[in-house]
MINU-677665 format. One line per field, with one value per residue: residue number from 1; residue in one letter; z, x, y of N, C-alpha, C, O in turn. Coordinates in nm, 2 decimals, always signed. Atoms other than C-alpha are relative to their C-alpha. Layout:
i [NUM/...] $
aa [a/...] $
n.up [Z/...] $
n.east [X/...] $
n.north [Y/...] $
ca.up [Z/...] $
ca.east [X/...] $
ca.north [Y/...] $
c.up [Z/...] $
c.east [X/...] $
c.north [Y/...] $
o.up [Z/...] $
o.east [X/...] $
o.north [Y/...] $
% end
This chain:
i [1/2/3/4/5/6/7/8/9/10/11/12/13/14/15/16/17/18/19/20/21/22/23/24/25/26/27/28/29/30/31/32/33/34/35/36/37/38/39/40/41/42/43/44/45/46/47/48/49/50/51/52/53/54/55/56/57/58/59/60/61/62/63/64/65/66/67/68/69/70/71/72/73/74/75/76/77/78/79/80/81/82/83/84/85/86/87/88/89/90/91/92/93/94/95/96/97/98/99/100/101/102/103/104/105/106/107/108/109/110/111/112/113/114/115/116/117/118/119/120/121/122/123/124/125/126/127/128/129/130/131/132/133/134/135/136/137/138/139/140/141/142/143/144/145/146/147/148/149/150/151/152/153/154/155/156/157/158/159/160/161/162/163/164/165/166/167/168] $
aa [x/x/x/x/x/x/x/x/x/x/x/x/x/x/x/x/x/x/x/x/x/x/x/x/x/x/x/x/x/x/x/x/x/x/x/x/x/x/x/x/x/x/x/x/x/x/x/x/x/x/x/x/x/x/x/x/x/x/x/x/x/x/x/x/x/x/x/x/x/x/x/x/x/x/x/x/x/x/x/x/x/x/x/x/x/x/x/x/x/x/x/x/x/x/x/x/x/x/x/x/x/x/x/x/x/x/x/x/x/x/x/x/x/x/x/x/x/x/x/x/x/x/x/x/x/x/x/x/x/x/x/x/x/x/x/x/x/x/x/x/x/x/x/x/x/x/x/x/x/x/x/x/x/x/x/x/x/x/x/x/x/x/x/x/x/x/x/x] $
n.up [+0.05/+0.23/+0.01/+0.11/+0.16/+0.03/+0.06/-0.10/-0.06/+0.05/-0.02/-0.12/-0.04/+0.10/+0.02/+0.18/+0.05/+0.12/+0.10/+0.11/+0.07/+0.08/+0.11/+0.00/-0.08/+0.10/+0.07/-0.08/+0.01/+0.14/+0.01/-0.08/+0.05/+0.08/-0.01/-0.10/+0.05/+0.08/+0.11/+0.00/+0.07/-0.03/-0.07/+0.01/+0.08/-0.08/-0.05/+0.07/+0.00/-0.12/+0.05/+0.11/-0.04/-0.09/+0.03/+0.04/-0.14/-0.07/+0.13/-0.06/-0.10/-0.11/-0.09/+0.00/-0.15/-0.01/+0.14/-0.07/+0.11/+0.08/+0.08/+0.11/+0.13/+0.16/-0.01/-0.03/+0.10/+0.11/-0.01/-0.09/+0.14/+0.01/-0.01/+0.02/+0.15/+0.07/-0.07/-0.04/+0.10/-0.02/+0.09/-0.04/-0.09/-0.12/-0.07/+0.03/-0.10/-0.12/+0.01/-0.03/-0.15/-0.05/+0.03/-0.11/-0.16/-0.04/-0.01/-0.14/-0.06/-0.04/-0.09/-0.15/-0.04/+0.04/+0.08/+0.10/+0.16/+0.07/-0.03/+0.06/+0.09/+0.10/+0.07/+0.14/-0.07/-0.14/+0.04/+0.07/-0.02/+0.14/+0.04/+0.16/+0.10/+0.02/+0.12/-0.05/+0.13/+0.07/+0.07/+0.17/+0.07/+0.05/-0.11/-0.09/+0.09/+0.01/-0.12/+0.06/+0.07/-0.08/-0.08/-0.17/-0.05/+0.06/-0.08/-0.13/+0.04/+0.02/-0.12/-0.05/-0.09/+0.02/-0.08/-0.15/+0.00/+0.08/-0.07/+0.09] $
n.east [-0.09/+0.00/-0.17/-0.04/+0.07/-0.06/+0.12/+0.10/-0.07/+0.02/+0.14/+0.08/-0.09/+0.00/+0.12/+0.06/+0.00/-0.11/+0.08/-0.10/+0.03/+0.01/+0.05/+0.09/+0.01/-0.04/+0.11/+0.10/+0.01/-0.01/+0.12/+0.07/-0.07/+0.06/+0.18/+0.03/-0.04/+0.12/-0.01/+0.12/-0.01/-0.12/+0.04/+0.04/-0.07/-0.11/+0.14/+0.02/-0.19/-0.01/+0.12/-0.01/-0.09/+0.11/+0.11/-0.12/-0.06/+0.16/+0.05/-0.12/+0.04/-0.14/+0.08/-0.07/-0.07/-0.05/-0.06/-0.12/-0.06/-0.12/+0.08/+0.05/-0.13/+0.05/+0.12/+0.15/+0.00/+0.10/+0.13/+0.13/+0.04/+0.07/+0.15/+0.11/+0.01/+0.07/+0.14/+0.08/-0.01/+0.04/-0.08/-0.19/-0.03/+0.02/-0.11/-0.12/+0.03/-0.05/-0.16/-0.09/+0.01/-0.08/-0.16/+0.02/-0.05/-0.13/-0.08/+0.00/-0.06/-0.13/+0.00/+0.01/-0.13/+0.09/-0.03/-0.11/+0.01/-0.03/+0.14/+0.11/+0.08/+0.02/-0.13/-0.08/-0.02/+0.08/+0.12/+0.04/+0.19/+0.00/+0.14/+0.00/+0.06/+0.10/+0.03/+0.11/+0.12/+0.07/+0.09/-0.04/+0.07/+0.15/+0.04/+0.07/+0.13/+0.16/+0.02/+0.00/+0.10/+0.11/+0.07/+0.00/+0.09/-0.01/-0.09/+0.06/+0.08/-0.12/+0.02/+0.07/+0.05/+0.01/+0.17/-0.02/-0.05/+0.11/+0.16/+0.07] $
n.north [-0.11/+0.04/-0.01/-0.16/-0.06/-0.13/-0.06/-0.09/-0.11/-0.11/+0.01/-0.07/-0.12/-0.14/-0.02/-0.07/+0.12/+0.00/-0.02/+0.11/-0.02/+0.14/-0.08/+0.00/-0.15/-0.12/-0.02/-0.13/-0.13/-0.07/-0.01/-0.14/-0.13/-0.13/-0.09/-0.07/-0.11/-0.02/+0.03/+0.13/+0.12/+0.03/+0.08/+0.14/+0.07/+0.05/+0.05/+0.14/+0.01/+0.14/+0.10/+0.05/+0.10/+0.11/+0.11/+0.14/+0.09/+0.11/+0.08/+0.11/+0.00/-0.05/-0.09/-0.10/-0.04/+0.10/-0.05/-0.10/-0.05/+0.05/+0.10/-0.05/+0.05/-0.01/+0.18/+0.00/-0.11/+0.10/+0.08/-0.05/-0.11/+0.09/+0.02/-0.05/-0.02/+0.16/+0.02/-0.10/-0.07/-0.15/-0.08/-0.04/-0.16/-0.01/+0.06/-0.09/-0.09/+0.08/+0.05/-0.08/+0.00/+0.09/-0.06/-0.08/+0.04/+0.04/-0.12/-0.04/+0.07/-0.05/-0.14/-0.01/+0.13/+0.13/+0.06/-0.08/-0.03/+0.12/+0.10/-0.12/+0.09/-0.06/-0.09/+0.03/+0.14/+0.07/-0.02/-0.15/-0.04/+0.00/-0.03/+0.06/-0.14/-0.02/-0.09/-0.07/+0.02/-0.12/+0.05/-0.04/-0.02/+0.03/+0.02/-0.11/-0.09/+0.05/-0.11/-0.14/+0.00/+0.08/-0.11/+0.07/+0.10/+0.11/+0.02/+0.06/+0.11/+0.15/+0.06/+0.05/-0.06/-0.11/-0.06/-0.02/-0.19/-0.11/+0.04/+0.04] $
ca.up [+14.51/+14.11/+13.97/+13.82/+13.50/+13.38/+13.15/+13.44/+13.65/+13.41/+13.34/+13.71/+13.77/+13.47/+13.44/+13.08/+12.84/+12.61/+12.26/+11.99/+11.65/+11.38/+11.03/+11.10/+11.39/+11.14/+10.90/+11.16/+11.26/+10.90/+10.86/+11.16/+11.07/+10.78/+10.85/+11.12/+10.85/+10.63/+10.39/+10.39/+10.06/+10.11/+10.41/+10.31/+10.02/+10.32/+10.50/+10.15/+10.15/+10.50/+10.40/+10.14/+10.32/+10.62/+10.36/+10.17/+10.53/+10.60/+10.24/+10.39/+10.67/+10.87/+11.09/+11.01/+11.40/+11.32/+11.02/+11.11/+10.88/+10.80/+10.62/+10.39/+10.08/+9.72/+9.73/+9.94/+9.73/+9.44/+9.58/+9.76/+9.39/+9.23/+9.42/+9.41/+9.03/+8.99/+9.28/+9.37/+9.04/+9.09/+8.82/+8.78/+8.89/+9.22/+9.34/+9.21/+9.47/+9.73/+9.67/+9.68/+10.01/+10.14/+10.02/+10.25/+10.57/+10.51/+10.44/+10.77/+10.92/+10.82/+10.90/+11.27/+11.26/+11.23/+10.95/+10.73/+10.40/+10.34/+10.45/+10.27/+9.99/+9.72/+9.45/+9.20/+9.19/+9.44/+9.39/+9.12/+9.17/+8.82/+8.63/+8.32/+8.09/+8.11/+7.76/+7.83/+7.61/+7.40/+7.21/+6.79/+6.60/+6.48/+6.85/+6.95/+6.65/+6.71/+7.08/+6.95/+6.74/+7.03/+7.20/+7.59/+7.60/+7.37/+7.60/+7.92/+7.74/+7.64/+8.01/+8.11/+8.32/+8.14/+8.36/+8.67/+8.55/+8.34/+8.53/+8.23] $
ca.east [+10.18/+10.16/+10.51/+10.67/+10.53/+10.75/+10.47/+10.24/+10.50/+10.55/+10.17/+10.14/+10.47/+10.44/+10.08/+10.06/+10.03/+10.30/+10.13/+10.18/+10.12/+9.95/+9.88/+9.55/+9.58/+9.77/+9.49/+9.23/+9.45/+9.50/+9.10/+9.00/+9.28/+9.13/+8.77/+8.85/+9.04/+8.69/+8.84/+8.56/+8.62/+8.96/+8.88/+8.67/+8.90/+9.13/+8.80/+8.77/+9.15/+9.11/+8.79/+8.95/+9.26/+9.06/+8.83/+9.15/+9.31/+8.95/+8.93/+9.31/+9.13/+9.42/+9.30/+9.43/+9.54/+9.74/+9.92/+10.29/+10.47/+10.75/+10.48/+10.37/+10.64/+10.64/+10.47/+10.23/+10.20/+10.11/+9.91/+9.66/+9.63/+9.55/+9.27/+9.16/+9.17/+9.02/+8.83/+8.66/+8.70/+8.78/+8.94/+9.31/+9.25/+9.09/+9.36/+9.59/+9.38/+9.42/+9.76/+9.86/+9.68/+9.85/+10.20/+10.08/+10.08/+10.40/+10.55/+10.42/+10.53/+10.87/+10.85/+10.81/+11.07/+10.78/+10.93/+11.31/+11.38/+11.55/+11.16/+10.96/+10.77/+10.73/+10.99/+11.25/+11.28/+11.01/+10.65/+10.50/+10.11/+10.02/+9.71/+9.55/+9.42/+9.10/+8.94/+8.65/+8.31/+8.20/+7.91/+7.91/+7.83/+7.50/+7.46/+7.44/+7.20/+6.95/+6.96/+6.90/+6.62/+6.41/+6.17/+6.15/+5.82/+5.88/+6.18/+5.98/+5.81/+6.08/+6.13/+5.83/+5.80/+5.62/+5.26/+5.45/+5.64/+5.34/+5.07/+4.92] $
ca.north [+9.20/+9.27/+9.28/+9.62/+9.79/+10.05/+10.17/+10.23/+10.38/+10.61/+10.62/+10.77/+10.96/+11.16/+11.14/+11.11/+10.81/+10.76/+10.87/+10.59/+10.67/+10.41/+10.46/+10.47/+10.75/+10.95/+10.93/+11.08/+11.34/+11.45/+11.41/+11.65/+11.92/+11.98/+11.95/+12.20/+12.42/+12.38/+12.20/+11.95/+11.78/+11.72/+11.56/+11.34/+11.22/+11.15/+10.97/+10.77/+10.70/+10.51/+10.35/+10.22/+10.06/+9.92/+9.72/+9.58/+9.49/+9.32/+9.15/+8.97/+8.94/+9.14/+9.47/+9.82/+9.81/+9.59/+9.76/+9.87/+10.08/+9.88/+9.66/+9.91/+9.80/+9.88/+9.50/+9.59/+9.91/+9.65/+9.45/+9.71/+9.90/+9.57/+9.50/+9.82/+9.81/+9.44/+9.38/+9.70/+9.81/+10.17/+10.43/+10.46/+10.84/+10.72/+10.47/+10.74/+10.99/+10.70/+10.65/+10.99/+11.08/+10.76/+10.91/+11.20/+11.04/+10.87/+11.20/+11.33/+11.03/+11.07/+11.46/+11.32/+11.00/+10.76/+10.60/+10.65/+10.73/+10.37/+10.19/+10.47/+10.29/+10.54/+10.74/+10.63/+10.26/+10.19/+10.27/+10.53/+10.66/+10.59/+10.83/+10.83/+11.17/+11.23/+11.31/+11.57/+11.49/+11.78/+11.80/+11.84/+12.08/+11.90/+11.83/+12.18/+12.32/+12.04/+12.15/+12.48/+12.38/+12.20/+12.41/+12.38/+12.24/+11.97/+11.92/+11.89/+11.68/+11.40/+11.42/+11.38/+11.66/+11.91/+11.87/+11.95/+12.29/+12.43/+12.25/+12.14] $
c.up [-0.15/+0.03/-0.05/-0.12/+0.01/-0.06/+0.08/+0.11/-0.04/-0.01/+0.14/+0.06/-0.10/-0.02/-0.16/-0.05/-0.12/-0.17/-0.16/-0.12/-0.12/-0.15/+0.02/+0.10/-0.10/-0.10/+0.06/+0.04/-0.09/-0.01/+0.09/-0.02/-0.09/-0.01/+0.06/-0.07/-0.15/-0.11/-0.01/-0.09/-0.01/+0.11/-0.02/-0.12/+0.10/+0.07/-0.12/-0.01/+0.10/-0.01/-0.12/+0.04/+0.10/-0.14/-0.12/+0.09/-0.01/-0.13/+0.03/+0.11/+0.11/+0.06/-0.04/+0.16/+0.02/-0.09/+0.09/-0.12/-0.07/-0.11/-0.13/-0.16/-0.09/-0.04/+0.04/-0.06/-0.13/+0.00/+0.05/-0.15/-0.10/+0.02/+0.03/-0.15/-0.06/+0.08/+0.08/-0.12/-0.01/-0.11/+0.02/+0.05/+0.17/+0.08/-0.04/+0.12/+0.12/+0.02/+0.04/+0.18/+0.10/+0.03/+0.07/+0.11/+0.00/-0.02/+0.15/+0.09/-0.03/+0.05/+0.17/+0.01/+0.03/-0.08/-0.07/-0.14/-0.07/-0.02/-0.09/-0.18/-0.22/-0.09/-0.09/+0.05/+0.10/-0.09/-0.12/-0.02/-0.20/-0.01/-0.12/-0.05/+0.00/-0.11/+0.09/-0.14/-0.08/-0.14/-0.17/-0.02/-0.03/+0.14/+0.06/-0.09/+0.01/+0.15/+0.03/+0.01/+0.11/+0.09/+0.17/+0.04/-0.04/+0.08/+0.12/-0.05/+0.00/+0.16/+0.10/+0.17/+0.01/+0.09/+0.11/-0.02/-0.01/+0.01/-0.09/-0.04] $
c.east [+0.00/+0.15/-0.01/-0.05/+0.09/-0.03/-0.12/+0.08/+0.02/-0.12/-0.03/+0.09/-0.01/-0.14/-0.05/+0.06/+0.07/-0.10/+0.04/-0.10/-0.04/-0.02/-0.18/-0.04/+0.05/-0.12/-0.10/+0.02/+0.01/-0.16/-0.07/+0.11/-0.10/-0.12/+0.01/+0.08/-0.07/+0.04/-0.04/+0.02/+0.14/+0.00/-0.07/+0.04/+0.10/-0.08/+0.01/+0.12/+0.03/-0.07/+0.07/+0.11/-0.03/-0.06/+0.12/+0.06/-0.13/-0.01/+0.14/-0.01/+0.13/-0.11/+0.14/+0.10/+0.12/+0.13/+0.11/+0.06/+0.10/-0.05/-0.07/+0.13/-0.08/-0.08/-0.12/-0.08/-0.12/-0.10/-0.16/-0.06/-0.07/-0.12/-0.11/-0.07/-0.11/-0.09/-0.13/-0.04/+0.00/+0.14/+0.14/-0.01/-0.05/+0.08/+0.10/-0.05/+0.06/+0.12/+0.11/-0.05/+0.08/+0.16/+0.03/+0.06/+0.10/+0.11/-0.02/+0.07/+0.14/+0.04/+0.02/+0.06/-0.06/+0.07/+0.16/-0.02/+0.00/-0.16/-0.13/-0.01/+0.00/+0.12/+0.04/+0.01/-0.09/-0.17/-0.01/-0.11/+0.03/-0.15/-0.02/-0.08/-0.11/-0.04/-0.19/-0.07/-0.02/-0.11/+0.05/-0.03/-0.17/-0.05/-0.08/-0.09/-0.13/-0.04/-0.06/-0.15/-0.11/-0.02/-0.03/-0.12/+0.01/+0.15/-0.03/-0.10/+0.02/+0.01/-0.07/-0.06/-0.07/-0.17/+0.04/+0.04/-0.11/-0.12/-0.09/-0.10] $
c.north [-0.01/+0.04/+0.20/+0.00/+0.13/+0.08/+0.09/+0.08/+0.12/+0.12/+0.13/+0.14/+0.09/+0.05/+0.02/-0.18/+0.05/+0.02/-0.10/-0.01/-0.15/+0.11/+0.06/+0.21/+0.10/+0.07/+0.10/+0.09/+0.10/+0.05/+0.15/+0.11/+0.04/-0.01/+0.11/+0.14/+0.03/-0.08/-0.14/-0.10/-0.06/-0.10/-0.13/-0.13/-0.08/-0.12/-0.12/-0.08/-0.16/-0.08/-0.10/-0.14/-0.12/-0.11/-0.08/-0.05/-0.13/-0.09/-0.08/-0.05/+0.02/+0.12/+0.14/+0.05/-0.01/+0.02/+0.06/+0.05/-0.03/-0.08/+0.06/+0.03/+0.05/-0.04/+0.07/+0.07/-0.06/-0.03/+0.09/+0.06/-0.10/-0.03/+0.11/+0.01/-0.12/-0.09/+0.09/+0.10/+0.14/+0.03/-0.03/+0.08/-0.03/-0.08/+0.11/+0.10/-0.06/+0.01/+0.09/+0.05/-0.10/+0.03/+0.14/-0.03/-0.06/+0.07/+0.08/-0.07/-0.04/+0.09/-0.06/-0.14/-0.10/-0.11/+0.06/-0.01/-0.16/-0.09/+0.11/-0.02/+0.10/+0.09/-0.10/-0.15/-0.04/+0.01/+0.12/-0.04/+0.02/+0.12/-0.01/+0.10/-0.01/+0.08/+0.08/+0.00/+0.11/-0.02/+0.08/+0.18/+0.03/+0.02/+0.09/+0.05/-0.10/+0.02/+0.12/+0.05/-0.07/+0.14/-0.06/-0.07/-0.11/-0.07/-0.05/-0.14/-0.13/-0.01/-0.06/+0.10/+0.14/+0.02/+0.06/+0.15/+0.08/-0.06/-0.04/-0.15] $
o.up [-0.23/+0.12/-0.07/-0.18/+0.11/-0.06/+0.06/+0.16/+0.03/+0.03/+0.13/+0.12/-0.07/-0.03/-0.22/+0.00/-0.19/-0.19/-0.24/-0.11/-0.13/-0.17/-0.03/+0.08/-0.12/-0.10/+0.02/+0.04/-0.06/+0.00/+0.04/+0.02/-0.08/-0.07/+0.03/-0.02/-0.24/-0.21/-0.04/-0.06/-0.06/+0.08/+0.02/-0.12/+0.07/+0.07/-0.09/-0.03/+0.09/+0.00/-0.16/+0.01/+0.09/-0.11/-0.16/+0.07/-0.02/-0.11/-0.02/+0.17/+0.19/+0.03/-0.03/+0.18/+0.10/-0.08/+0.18/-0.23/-0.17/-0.20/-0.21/-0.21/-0.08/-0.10/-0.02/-0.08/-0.16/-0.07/+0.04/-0.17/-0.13/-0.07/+0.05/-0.17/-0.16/+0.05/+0.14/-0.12/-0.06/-0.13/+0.12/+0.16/+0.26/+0.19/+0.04/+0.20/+0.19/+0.13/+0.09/+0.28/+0.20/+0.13/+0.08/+0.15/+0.11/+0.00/+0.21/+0.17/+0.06/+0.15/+0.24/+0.10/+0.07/-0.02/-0.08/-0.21/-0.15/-0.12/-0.11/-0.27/-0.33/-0.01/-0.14/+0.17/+0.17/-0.20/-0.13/-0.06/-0.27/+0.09/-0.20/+0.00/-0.08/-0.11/+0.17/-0.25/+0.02/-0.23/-0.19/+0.07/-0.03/+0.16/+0.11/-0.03/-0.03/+0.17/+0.13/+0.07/+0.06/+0.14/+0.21/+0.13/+0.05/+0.05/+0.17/+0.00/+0.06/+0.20/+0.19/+0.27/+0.10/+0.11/+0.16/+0.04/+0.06/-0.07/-0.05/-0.14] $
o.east [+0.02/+0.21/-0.09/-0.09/+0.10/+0.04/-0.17/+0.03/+0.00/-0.13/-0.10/+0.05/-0.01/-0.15/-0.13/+0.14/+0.06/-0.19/+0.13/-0.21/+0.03/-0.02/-0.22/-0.08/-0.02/-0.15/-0.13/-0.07/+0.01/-0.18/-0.13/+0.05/-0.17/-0.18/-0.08/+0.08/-0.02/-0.04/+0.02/+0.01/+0.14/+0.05/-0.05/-0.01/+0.16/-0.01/+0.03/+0.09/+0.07/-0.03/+0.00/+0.10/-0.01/-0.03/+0.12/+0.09/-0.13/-0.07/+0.12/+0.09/+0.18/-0.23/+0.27/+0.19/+0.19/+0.23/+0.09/+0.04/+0.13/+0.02/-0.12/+0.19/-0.21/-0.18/-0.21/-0.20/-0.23/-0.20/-0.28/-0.18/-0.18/-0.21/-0.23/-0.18/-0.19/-0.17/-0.23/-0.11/-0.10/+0.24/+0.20/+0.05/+0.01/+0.07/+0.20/+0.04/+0.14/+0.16/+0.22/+0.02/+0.14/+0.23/+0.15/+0.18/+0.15/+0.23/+0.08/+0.15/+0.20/+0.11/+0.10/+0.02/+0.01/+0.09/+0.17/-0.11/-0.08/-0.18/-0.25/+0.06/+0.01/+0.20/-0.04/+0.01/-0.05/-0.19/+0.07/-0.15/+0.10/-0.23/+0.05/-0.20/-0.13/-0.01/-0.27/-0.03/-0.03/-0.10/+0.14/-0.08/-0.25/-0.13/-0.19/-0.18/-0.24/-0.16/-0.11/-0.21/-0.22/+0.05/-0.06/-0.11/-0.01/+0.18/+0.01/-0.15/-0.04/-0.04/-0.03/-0.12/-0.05/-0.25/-0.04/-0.01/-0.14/-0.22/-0.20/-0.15] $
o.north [-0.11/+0.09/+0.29/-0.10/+0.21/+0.18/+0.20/+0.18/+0.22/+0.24/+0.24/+0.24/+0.21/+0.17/+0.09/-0.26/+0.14/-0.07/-0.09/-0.07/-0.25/+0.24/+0.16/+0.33/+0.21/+0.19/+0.21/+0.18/+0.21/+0.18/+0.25/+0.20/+0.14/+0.08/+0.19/+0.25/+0.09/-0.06/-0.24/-0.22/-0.17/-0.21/-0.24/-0.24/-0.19/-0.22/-0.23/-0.20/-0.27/-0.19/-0.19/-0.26/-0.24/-0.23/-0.20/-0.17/-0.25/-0.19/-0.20/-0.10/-0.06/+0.12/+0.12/+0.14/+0.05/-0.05/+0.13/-0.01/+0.03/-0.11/+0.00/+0.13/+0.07/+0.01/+0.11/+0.03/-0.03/-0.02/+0.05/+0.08/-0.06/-0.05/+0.09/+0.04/-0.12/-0.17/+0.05/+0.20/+0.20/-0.04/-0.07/+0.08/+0.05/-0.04/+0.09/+0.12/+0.00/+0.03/+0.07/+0.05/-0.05/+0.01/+0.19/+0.00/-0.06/+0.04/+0.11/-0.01/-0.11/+0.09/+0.00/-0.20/-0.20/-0.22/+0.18/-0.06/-0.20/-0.15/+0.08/+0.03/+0.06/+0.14/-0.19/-0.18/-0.13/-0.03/+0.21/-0.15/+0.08/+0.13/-0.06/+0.10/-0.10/+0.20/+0.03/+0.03/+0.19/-0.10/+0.17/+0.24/+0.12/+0.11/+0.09/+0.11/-0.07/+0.06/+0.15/+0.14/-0.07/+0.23/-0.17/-0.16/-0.19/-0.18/-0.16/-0.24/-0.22/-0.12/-0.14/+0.08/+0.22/+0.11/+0.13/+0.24/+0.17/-0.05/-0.03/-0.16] $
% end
């Protein structure tokens, strides 16, 4: 005789499996929403987002499965931005991308009583997604008149790909 389970009793009288959300499930169903409302690159910022947190779980050798959301602190906050900053060495703007997709799903997952306000990592006194101004290059002056002054063959040329255009 097996004992009682009041999981599979459920299981059979209701016919349906209790639905139990992770960070991770959140993530994929954010991901296929909006591939499925075309917004492909969006998507796959959300796609680099998870990629990103899986391989700092795996670099503490812990498991995103494993991840509960009471554990995602300010701290942890720190510590995950850290190593993306000094061991993966990525931009301030792209841990800033990460960080705010992140700040996503734990807005969803308050929306749906996942998580409360008091345990919810980010705002005044808690976390702040840092970024940093991007200056845009522009060329001189001189730059653009000697541009100007160069003739396109002599241009395929520097590249090295003037036998191929003009078969020469």
């Amino acid at each position: 005789i097996n004992p009682f389970n009041f999981d599979e009793f459920k299981e059979k009288y209701y016919n349906k499996k209790e639905v139990v959300f992770t960070l991770k499930s959140l993530f994929e169903n954010k991901i296929t929403e909006l591939h499925n409302l075309g917004k492909i690159g969006t998507s796959n910022s959300y796609k680099d987002s998870l990629r990103s947190i899986e391989k700092y779980l795996d670099y503490q050798k812990k498991s995103i499965d494993k991840l509960q959301f009471i554990q995602i602190t300010p701290c942890w906050l720190v510590k995950y931005e850290s190593y993306l900053l000094h061991v993966i060495m990525c931009s301030v703007n792209t841990v800033g991308m990460y960080m705010r997709n992140l700040r996503a799903i734990l807005n969803d997952a308050l929306k749906i009583n996942l998580i409360t306000h008091d345990i919810y990592p980010f705002g005044k006194n808690k976390f702040t997604i840092k970024s940093q101004k991007k200056t845009k290059s522009i060329l001189t002056i001189e730059e653009i008149s000697l541009l100007e002054k160069i003739q396109i063959k002599e241009l395929l040329k520097i590249f090295g790909c003037y036998h191929i255009i003009l078969q020469e």
